[in-house]
Structure formats: C-alpha cells, structure tokens
Predicted model as a PDB file, atoms N, CA, C, CB and O in Angstrom, pLDDT in the B-factor column:
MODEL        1                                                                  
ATOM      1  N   UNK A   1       5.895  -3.345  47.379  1.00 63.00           N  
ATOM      2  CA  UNK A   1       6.437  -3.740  46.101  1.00 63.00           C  
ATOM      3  C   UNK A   1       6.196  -2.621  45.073  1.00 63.00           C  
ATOM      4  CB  UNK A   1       5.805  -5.073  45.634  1.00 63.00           C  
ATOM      5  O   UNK A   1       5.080  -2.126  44.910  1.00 63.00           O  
ATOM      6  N   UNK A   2       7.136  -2.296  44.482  1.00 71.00           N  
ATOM      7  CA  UNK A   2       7.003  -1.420  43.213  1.00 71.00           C  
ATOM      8  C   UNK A   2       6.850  -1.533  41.850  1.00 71.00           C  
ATOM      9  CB  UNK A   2       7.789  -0.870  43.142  1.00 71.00           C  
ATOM     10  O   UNK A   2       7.874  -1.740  41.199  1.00 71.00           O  
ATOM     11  N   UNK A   3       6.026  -1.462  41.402  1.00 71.00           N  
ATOM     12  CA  UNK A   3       6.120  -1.707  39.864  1.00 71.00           C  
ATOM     13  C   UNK A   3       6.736  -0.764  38.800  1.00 71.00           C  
ATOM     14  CB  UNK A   3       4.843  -1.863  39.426  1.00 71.00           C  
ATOM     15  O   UNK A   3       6.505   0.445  38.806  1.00 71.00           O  
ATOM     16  N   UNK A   4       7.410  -1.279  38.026  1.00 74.00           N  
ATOM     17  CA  UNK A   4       8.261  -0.157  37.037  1.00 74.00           C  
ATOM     18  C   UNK A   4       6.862  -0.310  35.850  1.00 74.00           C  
ATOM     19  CB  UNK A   4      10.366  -0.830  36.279  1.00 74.00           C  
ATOM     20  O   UNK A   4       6.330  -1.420  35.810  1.00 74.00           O  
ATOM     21  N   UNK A   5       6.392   0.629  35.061  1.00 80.00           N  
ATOM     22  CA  UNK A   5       5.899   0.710  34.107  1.00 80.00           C  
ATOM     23  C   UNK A   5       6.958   0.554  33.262  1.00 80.00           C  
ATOM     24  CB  UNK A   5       5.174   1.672  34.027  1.00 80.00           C  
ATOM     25  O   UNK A   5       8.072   1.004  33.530  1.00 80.00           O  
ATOM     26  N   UNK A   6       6.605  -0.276  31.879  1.00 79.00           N  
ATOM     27  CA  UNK A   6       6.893  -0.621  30.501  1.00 79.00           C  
ATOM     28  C   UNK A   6       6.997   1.105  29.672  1.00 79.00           C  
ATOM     29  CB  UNK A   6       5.447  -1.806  29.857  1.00 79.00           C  
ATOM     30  O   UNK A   6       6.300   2.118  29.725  1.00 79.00           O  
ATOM     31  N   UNK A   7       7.926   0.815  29.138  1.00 82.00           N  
ATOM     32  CA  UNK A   7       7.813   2.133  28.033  1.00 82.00           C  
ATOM     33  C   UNK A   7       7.834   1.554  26.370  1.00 82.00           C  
ATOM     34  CB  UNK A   7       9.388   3.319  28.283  1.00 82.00           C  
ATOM     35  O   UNK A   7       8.216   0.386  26.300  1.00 82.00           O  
ATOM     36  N   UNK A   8       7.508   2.151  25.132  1.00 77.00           N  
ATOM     37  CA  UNK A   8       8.116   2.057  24.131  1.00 77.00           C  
ATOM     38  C   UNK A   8       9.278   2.320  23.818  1.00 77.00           C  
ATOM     39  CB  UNK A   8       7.663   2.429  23.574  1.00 77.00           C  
ATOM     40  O   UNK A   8       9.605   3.468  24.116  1.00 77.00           O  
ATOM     41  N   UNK A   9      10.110   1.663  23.289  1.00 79.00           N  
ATOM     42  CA  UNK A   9      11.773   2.105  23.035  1.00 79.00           C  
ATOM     43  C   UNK A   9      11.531   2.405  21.214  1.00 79.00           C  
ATOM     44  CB  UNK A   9      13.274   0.394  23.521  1.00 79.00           C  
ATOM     45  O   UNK A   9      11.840   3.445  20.633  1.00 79.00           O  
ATOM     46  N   UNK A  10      11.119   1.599  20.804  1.00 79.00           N  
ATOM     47  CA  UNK A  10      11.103   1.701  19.378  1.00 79.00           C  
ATOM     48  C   UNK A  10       9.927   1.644  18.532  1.00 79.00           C  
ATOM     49  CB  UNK A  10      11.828   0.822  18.955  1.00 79.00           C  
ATOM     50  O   UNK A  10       9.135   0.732  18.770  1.00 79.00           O  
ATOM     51  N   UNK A  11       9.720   2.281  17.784  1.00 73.00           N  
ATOM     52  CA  UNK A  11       7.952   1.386  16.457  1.00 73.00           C  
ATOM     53  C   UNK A  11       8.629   1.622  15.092  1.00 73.00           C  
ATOM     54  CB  UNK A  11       5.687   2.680  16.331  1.00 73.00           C  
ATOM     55  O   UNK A  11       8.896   2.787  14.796  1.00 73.00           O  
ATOM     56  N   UNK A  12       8.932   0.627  14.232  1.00 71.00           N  
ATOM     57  CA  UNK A  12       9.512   0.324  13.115  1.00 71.00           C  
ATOM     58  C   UNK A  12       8.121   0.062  12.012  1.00 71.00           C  
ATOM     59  CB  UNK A  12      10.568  -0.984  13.411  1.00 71.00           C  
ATOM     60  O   UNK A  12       7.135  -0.672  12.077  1.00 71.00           O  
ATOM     61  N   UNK A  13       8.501   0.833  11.235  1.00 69.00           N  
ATOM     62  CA  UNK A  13       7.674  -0.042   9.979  1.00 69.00           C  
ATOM     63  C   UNK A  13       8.022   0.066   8.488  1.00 69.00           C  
ATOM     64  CB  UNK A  13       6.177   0.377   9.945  1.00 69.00           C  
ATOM     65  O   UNK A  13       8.566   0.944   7.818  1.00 69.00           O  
ATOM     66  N   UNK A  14       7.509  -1.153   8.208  1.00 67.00           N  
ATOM     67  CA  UNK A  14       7.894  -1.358   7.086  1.00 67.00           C  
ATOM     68  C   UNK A  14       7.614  -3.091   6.742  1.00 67.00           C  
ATOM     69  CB  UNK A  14       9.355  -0.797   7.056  1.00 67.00           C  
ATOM     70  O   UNK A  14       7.218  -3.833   7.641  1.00 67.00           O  
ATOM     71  N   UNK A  15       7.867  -3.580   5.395  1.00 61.00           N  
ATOM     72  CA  UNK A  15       7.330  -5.521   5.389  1.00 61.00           C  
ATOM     73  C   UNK A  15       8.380  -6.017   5.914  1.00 61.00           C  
ATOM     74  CB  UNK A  15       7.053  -6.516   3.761  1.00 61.00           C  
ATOM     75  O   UNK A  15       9.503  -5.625   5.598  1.00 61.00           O  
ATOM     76  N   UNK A  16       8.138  -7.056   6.890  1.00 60.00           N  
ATOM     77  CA  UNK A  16       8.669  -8.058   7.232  1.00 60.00           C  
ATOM     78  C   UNK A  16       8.210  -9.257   6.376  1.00 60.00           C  
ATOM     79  CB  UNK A  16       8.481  -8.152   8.528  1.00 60.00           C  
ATOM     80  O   UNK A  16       7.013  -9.521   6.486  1.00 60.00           O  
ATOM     81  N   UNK A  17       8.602  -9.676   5.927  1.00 61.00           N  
ATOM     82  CA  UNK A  17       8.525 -11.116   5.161  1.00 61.00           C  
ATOM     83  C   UNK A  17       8.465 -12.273   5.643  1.00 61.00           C  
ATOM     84  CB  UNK A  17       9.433 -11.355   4.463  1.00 61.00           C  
ATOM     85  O   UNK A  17       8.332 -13.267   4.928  1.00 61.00           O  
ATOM     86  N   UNK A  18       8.566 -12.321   7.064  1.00 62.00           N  
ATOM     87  CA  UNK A  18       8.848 -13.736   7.777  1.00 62.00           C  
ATOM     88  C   UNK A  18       7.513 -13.658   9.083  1.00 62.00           C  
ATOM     89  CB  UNK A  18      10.838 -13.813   8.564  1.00 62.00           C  
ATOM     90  O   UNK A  18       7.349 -14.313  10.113  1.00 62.00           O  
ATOM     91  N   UNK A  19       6.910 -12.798   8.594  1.00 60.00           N  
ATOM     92  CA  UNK A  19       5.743 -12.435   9.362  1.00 60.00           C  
ATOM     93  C   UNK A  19       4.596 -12.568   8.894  1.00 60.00           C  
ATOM     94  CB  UNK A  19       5.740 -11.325   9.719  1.00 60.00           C  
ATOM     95  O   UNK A  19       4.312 -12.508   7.698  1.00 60.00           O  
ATOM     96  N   UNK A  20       3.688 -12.798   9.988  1.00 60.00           N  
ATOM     97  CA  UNK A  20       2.430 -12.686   9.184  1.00 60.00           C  
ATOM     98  C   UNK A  20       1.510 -11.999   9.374  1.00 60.00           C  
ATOM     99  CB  UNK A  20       1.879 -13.566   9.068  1.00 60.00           C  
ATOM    100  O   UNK A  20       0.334 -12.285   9.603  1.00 60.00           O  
ATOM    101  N   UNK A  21       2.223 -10.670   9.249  1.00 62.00           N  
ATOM    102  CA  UNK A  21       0.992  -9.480   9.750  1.00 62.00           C  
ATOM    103  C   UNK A  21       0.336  -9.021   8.632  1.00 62.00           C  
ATOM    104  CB  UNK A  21       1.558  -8.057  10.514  1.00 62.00           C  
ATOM    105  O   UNK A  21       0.449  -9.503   7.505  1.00 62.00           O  
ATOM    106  N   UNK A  22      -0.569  -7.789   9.050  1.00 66.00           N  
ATOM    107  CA  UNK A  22      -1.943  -7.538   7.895  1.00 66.00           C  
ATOM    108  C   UNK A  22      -1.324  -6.212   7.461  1.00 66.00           C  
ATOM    109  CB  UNK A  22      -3.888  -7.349   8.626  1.00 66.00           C  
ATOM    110  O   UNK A  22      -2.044  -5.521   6.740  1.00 66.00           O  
ATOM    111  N   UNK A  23       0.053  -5.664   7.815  1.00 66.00           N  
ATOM    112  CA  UNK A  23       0.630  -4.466   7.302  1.00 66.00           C  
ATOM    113  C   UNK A  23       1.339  -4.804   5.978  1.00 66.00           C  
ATOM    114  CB  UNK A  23       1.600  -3.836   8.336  1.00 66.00           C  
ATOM    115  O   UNK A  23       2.034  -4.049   5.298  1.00 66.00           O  
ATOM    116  N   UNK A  24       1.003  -6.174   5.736  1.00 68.00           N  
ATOM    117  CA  UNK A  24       2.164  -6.646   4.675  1.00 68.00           C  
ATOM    118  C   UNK A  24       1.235  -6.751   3.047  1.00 68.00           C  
ATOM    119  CB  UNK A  24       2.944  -8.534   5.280  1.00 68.00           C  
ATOM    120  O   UNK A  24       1.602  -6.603   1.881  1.00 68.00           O  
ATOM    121  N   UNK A  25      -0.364  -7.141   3.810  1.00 75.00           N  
ATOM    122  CA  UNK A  25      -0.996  -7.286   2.713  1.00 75.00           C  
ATOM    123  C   UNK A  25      -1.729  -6.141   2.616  1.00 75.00           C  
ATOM    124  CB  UNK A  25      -1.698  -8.420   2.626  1.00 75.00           C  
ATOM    125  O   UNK A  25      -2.073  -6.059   1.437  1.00 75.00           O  
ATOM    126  N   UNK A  26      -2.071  -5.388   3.119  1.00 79.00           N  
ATOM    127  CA  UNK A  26      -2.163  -3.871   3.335  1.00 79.00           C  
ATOM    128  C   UNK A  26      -1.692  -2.732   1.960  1.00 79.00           C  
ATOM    129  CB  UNK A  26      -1.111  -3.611   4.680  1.00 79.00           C  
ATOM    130  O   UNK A  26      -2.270  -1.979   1.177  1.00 79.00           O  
ATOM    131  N   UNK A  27      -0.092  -3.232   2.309  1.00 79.00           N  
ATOM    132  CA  UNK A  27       0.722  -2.216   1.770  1.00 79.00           C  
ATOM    133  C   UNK A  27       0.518  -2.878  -0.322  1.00 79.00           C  
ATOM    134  CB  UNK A  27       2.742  -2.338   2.789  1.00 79.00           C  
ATOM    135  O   UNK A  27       0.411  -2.217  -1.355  1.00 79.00           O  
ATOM    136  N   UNK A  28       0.553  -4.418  -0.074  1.00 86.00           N  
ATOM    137  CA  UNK A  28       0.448  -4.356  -1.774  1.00 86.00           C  
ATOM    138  C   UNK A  28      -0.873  -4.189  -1.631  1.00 86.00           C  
ATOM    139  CB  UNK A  28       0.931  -5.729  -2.854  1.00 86.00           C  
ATOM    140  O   UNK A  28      -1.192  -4.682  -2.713  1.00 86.00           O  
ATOM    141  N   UNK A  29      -2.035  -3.834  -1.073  1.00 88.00           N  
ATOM    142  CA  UNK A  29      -3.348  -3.820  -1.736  1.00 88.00           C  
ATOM    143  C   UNK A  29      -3.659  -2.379  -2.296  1.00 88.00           C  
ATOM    144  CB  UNK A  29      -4.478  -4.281  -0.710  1.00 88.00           C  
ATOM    145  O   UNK A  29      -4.479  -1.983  -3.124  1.00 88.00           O  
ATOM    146  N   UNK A  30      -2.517  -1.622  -1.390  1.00 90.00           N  
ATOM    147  CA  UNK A  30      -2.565  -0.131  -1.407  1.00 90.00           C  
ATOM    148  C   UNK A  30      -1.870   0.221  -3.066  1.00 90.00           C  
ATOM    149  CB  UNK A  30      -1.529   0.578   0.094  1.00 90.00           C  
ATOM    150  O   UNK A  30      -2.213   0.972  -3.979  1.00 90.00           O  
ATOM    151  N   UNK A  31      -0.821  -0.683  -2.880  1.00 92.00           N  
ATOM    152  CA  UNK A  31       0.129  -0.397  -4.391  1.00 92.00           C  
ATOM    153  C   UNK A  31      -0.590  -0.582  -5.447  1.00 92.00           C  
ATOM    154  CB  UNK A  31       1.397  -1.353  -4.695  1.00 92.00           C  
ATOM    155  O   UNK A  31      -0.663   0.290  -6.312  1.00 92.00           O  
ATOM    156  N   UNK A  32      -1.635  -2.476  -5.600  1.00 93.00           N  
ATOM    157  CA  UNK A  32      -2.089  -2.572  -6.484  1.00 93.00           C  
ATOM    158  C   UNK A  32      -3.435  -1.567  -6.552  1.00 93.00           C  
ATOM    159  CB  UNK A  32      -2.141  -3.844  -6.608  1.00 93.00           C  
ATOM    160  O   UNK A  32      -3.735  -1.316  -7.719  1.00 93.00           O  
ATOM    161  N   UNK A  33      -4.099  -1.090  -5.795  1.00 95.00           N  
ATOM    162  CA  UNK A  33      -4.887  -0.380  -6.002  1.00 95.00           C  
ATOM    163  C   UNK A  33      -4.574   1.006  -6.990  1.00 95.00           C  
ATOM    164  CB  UNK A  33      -5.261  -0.235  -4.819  1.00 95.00           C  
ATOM    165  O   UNK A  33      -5.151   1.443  -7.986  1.00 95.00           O  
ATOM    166  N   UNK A  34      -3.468   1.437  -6.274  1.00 96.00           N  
ATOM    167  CA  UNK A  34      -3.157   2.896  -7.335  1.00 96.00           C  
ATOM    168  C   UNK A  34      -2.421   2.247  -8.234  1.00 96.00           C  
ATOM    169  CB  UNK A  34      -2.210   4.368  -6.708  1.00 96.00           C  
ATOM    170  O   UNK A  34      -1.588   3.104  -8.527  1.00 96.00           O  
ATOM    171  N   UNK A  35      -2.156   1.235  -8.913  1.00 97.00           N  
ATOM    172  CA  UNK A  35      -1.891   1.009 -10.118  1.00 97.00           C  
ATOM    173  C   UNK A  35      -2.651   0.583 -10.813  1.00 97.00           C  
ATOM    174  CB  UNK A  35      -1.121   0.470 -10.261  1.00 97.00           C  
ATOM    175  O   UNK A  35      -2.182   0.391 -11.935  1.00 97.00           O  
ATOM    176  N   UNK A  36      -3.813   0.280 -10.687  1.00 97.00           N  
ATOM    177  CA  UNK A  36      -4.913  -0.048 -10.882  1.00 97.00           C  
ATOM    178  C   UNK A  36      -5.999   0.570 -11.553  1.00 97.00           C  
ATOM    179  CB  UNK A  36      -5.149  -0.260 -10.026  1.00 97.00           C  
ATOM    180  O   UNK A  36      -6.667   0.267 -12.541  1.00 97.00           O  
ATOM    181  N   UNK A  37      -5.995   1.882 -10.446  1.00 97.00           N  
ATOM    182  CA  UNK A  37      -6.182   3.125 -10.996  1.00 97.00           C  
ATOM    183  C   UNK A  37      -6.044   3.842 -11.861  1.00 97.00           C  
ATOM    184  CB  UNK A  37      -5.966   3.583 -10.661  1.00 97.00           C  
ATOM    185  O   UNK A  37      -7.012   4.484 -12.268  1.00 97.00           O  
ATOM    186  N   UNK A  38      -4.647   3.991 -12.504  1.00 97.00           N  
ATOM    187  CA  UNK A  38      -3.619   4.601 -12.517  1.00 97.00           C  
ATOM    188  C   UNK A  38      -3.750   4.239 -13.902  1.00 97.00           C  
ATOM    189  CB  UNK A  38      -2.470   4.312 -11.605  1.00 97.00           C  
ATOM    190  O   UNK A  38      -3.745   5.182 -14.693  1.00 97.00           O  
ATOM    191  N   UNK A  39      -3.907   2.668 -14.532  1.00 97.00           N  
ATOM    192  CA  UNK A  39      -4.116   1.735 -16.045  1.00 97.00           C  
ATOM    193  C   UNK A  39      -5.215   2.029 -16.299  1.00 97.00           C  
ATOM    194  CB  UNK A  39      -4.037   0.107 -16.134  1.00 97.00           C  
ATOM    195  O   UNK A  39      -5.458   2.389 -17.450  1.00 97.00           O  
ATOM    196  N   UNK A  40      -6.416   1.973 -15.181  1.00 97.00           N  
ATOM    197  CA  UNK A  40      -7.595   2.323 -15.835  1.00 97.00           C  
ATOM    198  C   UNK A  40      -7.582   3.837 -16.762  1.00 97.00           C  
ATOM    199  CB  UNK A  40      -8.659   2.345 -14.662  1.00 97.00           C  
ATOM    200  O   UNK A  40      -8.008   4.060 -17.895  1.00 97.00           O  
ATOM    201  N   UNK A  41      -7.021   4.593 -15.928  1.00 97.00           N  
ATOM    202  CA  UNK A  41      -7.305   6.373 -15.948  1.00 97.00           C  
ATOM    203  C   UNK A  41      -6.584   6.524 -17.648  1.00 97.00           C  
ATOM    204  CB  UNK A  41      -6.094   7.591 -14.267  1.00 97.00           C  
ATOM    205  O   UNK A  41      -7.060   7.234 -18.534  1.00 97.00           O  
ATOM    206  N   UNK A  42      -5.211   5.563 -17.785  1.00 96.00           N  
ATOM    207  CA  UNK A  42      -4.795   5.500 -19.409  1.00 96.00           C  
ATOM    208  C   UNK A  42      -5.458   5.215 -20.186  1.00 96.00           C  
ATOM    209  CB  UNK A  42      -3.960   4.804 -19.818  1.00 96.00           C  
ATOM    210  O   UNK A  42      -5.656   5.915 -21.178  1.00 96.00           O  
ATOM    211  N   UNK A  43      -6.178   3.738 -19.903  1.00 96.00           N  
ATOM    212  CA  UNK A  43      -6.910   3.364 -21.158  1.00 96.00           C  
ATOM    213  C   UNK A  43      -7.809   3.918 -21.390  1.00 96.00           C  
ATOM    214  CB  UNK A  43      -7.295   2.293 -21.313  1.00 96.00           C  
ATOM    215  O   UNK A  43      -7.968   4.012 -22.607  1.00 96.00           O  
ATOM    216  N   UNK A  44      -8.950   4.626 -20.515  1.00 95.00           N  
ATOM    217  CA  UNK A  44      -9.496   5.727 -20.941  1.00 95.00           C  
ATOM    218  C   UNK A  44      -9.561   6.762 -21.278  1.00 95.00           C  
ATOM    219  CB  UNK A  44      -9.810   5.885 -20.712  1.00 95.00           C  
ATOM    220  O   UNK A  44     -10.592   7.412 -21.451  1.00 95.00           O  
ATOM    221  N   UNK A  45      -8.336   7.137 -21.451  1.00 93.00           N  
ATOM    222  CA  UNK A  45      -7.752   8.418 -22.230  1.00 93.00           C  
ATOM    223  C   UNK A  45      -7.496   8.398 -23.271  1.00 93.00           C  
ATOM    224  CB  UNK A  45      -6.774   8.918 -21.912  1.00 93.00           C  
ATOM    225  O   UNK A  45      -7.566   9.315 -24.088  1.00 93.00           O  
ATOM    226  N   UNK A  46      -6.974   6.774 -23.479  1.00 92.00           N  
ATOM    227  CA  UNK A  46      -6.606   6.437 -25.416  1.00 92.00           C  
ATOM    228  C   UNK A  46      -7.836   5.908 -25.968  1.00 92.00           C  
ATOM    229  CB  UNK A  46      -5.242   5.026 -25.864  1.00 92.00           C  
ATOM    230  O   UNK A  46      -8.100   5.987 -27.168  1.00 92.00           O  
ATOM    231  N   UNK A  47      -8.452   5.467 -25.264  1.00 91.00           N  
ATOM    232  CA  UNK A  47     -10.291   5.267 -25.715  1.00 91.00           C  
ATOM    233  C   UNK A  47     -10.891   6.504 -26.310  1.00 91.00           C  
ATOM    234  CB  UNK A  47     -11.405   4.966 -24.255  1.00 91.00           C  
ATOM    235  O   UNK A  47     -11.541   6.510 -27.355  1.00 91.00           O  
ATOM    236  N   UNK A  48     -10.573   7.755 -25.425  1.00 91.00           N  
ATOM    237  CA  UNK A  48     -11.277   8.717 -25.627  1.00 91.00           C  
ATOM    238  C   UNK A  48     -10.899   9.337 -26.735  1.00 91.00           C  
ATOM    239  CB  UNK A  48     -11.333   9.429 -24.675  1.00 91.00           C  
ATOM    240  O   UNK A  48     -11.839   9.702 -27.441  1.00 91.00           O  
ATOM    241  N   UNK A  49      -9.816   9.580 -27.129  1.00 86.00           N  
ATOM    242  CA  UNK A  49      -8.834   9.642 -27.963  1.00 86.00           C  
ATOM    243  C   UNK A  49      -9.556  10.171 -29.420  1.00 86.00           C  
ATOM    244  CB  UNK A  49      -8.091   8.204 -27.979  1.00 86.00           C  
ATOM    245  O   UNK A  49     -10.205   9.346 -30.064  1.00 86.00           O  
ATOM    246  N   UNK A  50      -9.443  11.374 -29.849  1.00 84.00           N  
ATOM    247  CA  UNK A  50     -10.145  11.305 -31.139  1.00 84.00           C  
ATOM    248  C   UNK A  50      -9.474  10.853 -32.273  1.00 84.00           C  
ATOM    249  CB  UNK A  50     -10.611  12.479 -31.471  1.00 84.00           C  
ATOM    250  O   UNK A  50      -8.278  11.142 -32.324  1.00 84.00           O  
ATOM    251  N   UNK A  51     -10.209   9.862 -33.701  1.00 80.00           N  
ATOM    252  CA  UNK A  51      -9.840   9.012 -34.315  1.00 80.00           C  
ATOM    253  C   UNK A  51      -8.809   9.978 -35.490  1.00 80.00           C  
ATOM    254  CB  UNK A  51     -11.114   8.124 -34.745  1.00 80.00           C  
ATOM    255  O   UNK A  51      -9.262  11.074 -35.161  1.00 80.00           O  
ATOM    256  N   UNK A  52      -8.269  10.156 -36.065  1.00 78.00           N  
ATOM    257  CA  UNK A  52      -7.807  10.769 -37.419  1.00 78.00           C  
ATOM    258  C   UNK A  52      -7.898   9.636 -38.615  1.00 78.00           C  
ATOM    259  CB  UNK A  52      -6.173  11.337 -37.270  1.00 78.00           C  
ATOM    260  O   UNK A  52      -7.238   8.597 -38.637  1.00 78.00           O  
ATOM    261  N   UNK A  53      -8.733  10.003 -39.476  1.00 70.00           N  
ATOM    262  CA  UNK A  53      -8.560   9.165 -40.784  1.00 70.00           C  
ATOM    263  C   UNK A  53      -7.626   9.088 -41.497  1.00 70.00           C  
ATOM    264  CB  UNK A  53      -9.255   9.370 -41.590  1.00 70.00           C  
ATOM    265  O   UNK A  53      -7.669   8.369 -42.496  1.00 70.00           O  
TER     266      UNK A  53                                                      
ENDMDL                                                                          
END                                                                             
C-alpha cells in the first residue's frame, strides 16, 4: 500500500469574522496597542509644551 503525503496548497491571512481564532484578537490588540502609544506619546508632548503668558 502506498501512501501519498499531504502538501500545502495555500496559507491565507488575514480576519475572518466568522471564526474564532486568536489571529483576530491578536491583530486589534496589536492596532490598539500602537494607538495607544501613539495618544500617549501626544499628550505628552502638549504637556510638555512650554506655557506663553
């Protein structure tokens, strides 16, 4: 008897929405993180901000 080995044909990525994989919450933790970042890094720039009378 012979066995055929399995190959990959395809690897897709990107969110599926009807899924419930951990690439989905992944990707917004990644987004909200650098936006996150991103608000902090402003408001401490207009904090720093020197005052004019």
């Amino acid at each position: 008897m012979i066995f055929r080995k399995g190959r990959v044909l395809r690897a897709t990525f990107g969110c599926n929405p009807n899924s419930s994989s951990l690439g989905v919450d992944v990707t917004f933790l990644l987004f909200g993180a650098i936006f996150a970042s991103a608000l902090a890094l402003m408001l401490g720039a207009l904090l720093r901000r020197p005052r004019t009378p």
